[in-house]
N, C-alpha and C positions, 0 to 999 in steps of 0.2 A: 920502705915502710913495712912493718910487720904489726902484725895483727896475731894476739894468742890465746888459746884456748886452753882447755884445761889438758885436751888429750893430743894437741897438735898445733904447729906455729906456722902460720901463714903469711908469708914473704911476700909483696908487690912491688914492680907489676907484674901481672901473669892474669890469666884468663880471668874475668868479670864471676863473682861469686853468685851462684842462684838459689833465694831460701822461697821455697817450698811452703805453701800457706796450705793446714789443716785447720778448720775450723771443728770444733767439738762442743758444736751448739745448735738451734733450731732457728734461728735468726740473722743466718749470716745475708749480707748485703746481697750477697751474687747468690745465695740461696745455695749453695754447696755445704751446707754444716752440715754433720749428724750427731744425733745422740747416742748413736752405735759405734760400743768401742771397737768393734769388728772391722765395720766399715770406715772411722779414720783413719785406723790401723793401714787398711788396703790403699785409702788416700795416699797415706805415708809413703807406702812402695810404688805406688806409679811416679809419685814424683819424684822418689831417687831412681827409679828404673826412668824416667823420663832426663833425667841431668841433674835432678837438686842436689847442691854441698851439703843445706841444710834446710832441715822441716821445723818449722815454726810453726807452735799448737798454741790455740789461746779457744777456752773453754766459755769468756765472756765476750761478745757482741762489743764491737766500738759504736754501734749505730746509739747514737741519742732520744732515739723513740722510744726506747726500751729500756724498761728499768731492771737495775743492776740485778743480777740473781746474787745468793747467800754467798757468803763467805764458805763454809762447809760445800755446798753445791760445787764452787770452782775447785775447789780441793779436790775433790770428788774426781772427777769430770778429767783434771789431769792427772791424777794417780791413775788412774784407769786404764790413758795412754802408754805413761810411763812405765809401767812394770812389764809394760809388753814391747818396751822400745827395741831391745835384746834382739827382736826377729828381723827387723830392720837394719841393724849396725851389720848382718852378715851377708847381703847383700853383695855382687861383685857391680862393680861403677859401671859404667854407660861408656866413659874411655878414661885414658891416662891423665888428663886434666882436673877431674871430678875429685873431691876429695872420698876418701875411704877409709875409715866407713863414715856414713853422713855425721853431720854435728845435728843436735838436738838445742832449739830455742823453745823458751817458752814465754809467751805473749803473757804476761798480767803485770799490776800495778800496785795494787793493795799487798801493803807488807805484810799482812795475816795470810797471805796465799804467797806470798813469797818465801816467809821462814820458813814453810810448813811443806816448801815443793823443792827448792834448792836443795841436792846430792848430786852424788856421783858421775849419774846418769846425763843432768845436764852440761850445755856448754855456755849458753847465750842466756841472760834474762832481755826478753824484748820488753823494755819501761816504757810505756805510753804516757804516764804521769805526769811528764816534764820536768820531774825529779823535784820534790818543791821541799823536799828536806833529803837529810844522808840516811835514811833506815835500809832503803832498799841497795843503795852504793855501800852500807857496813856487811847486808847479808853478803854481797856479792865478793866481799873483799874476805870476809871467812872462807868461803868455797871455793875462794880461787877461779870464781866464773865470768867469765866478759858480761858486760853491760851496753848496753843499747840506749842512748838517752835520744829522746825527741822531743823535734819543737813545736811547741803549743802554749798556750794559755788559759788556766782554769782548771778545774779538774776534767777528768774523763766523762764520760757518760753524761757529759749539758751540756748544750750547743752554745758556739761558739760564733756562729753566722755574721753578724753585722761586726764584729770586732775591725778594725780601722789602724791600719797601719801606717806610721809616720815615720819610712827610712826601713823599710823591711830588713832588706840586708846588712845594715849596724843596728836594728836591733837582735837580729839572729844570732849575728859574732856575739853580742854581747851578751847575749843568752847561753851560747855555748861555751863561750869563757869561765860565765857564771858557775852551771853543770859540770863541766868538766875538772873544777877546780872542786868541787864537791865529794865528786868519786876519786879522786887523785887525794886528797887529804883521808877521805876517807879507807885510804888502802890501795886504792889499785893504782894500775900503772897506767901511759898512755898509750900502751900494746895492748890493753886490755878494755879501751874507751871505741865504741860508731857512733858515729854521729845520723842522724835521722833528721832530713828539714823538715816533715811531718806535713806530706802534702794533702790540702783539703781540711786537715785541721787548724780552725782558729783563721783560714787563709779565704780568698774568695777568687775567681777565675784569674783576676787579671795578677792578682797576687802569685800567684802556683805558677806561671806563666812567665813573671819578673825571675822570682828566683830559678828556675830553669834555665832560665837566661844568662844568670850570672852563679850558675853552678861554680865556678872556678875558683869564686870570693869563701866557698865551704871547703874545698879540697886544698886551699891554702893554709886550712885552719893545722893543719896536718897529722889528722886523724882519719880513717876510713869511714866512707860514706855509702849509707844503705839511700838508696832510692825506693818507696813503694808508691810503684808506679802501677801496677796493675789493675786495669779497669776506673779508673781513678773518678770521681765526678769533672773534673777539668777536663776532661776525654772527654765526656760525653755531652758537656755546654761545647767544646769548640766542634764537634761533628752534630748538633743535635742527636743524641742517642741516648734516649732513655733507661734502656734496658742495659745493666752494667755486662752482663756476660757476651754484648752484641761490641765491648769494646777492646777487643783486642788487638785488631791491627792499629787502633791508638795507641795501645802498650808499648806494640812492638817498636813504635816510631819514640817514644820514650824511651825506649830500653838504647835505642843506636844513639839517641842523641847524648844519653847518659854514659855511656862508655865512650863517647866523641869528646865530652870534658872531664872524663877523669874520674868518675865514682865507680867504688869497689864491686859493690853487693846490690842486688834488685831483688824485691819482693815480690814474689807472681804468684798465679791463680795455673796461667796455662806453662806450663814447665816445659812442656814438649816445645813449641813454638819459641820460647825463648831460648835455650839450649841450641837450635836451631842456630835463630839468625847472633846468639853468641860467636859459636863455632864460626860462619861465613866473619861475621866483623873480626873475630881474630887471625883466620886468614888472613887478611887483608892489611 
């Protein structure tokens, strides 16, 4: 299976891909966001100096308490980042597995921050949207950029909670059938498609916990699979743990079981600590 990017082609299997979460807002869940493009920026670098392939920036909050900020604001917000990406692409890797210099993702949804943020510089659009038309899959097929499509239902930014699933796993496939055949029409290829089962959204414990289960029924679909597993709510109902930054050896038991059936890329918070027990599970 390969997987491509604009500035480099990634061949599997081979070591577990690790993308590196910078939040560039005041509202993040684990409370790690800043409005300092200084201090993302340094976010950026510990977590390639820590093992990230790639840093995934996203300027608006997924939490549903909070209302969407402007269109111009998220532009904002990642321009900001972006123009200073340059100091981090020079960076030397962590070891010979790491890719170099890192990929650049970027978290949003709204195709008025997408026409307006897509060049050069990126690699990934991370679409949380569920893709519910082709605007954001034609930007991506102009740039020649991978796309991330994940599953959910509704838009972004409104809860999702009591949503009731009947057949989670055939309705997924049938979802990412759906998606994928969207950006495939719409231009790109199926080297240029991840898939995201979008844990936590639109899903509820015992849901996140099914699919988990039956990871193997999405890596059969046969396209690369991002898990973002880090700190997750389904972590912290099955330990009792409120506080989402107190979840990490939940992650980490996440992150082994997801490499135990086959998915590509994990999205994390603590970079150091999954890099880590990467390294030992590839050993092994």
């Amino acid at each position: 299976m390969k997987l491509r990017f604009p500035s480099q082609t990634i061949t599997f299997p081979r070591r577990a891909l690790l993308m590196g979460i910078v939040n560039i807002n005041d509202d993040s869940f684990c409370g790690d966001g800043s409005l300092n493009p200084e201090t993302s920026l340094q976010q950026a670098q510990a977590h390639y100096q820590n093992g990230a392939d790639i840093i995934d920036i996203g300027a608006e909050s997924a939490r549903t308490n909070r209302e969407a900020i402007s269109i111009d604001e998220e532009i904002s917000r990642l321009r900001c980042f972006i123009e200073q990406w340059h100091t981090i692409r020079d960076l030397e890797p962590k070891d010979k597995e790491q890719l170099s210099p890192p990929l650049l993702s970027v978290n949003t949804w709204r195709p008025e921050v997408v026409e307006k943020i897509l060049g050069p510089e990126v690699d990934l659009l991370n679409d949380m949207s569920a893709l519910p038309d082709n605007r954001n899959a034609l930007l991506c097929a102009k740039h020649q950029i991978s796309l991330l499509i994940m599953h959910s239902v509704g838009q972004p930014k409104i809860p999702h909670t009591h949503h009731k699933w009947r057949g989670l796993m055939k309705s997924m496939a049938d979802f990412f059938e759906e998606k994928t055949a969207i950006a495939i029409n719409a231009g790109l290829s199926r080297e240029q498609i991840i898939l995201d089962p979008g844990l936590d959204f639109a899903k509820q414990k015992e849901d996140n916990l099914l699919l988990l289960r039956k990871l193997n029924q999405l890596i059969h679909l046969g396209f690369p699979l991002l898990l973002p597993i880090s700190r997750k709510t389904v972590i912290g109902e099955v330990l009792d743990i409120e506080d989402p930054k107190k979840r990490d050896a939940g992650t980490l038991a996440l992150l082994a079981h997801g490499v135990h059936s086959g998915a590509h890329l994990f999205r994390v918070h603590n970079t150091e600590a999954c890099w880590q027990a990467l390294k030992v599970l590839s050993a092994l």
